[in-house]
N, C-alpha and C positions, 0 to 999 in steps of 0.2 A: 504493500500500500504506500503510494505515495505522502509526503511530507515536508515540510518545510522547516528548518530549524535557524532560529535568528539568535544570533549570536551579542552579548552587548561591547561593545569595542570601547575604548577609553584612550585610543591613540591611533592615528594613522598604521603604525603599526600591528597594534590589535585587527584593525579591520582588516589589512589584507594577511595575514594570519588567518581570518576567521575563512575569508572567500579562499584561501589554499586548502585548506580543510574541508572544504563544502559546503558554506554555509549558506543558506538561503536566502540571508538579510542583514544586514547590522544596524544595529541601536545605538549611536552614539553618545555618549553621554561623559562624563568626569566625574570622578568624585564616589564611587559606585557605593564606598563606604555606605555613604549618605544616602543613597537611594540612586541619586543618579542627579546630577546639575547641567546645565548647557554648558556645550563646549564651545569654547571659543570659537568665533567664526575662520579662523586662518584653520586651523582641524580642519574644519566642515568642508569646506574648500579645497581643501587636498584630497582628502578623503572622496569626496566625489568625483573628482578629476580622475583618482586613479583606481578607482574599484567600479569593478565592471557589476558585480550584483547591485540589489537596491541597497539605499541606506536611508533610515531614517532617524532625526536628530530631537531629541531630548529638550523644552524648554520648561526653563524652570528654574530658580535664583533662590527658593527656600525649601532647603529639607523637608521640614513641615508640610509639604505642600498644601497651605491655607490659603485661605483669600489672598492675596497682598495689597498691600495699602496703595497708594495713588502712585509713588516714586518709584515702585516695584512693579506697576502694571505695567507705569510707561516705556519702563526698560524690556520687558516680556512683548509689549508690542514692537517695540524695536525689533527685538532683537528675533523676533517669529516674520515679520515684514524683510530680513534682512538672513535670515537663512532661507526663506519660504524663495525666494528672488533665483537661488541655488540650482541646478539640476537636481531633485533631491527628490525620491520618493513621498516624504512625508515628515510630520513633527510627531512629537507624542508630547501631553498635554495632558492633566488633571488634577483641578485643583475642589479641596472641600471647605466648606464655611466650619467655624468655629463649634458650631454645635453638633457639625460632623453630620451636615447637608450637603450633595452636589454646588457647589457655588457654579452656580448656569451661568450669572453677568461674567464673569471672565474668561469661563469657556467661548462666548458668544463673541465676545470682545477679543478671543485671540482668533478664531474663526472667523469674525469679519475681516481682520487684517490680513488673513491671505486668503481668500476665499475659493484660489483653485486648487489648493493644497490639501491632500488628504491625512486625517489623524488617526492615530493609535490613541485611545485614553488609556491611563495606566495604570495600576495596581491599587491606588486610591479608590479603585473600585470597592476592593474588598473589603473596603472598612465601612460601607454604606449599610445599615440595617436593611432596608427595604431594596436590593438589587433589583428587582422588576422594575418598580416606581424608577428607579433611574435608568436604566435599560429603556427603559421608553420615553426617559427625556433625549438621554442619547440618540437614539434611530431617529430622533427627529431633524438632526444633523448630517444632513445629505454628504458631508464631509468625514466625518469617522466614519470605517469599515473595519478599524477594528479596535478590540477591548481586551488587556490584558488582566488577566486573574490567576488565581492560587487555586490548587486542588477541593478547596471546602465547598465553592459553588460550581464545578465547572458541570455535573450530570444537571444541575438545577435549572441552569444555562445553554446549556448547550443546543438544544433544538427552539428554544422564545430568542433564542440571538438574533437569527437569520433575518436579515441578508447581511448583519454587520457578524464578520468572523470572530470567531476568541482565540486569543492564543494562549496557550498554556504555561505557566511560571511558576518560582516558586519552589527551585528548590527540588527538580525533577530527579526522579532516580530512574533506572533504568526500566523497570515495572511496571514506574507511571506512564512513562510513553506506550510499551506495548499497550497498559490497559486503555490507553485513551482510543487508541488506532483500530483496538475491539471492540470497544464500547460505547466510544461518541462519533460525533461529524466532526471532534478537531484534529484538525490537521497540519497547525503549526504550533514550536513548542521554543520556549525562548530560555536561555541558559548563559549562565554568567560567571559563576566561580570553578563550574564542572571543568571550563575550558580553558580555567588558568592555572598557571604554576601552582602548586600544593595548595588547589584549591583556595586562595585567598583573593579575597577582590581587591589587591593592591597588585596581585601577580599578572604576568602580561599572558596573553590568549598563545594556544598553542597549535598549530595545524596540525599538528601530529593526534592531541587531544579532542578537536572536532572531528577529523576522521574517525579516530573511537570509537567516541559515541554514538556518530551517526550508523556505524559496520553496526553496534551494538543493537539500537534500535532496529533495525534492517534483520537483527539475526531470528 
């Protein structure tokens, strides 16, 4: 069964490491510690220039990923207006209000300022009590196709997704890919410490460690 495996990169580097290994897609992002921050736009720019698979870039300036205040948005709009400009498959994007509500005005606010560019929302998902209720704020976004999530909703999810994909995160073992490839319609799986040096997300991605995993899944 076919599959798609996206890789999260943290340097030019990383990325074409990941596309030597076979990797489906890359996530750009910095800081992985922290969940994942915008990379610099000179990254972006290379990184696109010389990777032949897609890539799509991470915006986002607080850990947290909360609201941000006024000074914060306008930098997120910059700086989504000015990677979006990019040959670039895509941004990924998600941010929640204080009370740990979808916050829609700055999705809508980063969606308007590229409006041809498609989104990934990201794991912020998983912290939403009511995932349907926002799954159908989402698909109202002719711009996201896709929603990444963790193992806890993904059978929950999987078939009220459609037509926006899920991709699978979170920490994947070997197990979890087969069971998903038997079990649901996902068919893309995103991974980020699996494919670095002894496992740690300071460590740099490895084509020898994407191959792997992918033979793994495959077996």
């Amino acid at each position: 069964m076919s599959f798609l495996l996206e890789v999260i990169a943290s340097s030019c580097e990383d990325a074409l490491e990941a596309e030597q290994g076979g990797a489906g897609r890359v996530e750009l992002c910095i800081s992985l510690q922290q969940g994942g921050l915008t990379p610099p736009l000179a990254m972006v720019e290379e990184v696109v220039a010389r990777l032949t698979i897609p890539c799509r870039a991470m915006i986002c300036e607080n850990p947290s990923y909360l609201t941000p205040d006024s000074a914060e948005l306008n930098k997120l709009i910059t700086l989504t207006k000015e990677i979006s400009a990019l040959p670039i498959d895509g941004i990924v994007i998600g941010f929640a209000t204080p009370e740990g509500q979808l916050d829609l005005k700055t999705l809508e606010t980063l969606a308007d300022a590229a409006p041809a560019t498609r989104i990934t929302f990201h794991r912020i998902f998983e912290t939403f009590t009511d995932p349907f209720s926002v799954l159908k704020q989402l698909k109202s976004f002719q711009q996201i196709d896709r929603i990444l999530l963790c193992r806890a909703i993904w059978n929950r999810l999987a078939i009220a997704a459609s037509p926006v994909r899920l991709i699978a995160g979170g920490g994947l073992r070997e197990e979890d890919f087969r069971y998903l490839l038997q079990n649901t319609t996902i068919r893309e799986f995103h991974t980020g410490r699996a494919v670095r040096d002894d496992g740690k997300a300071d460590g740099k991605v490895q084509a020898l460690l994407v191959r792997r995993l992918i033979e793994a899944i495959q077996a």
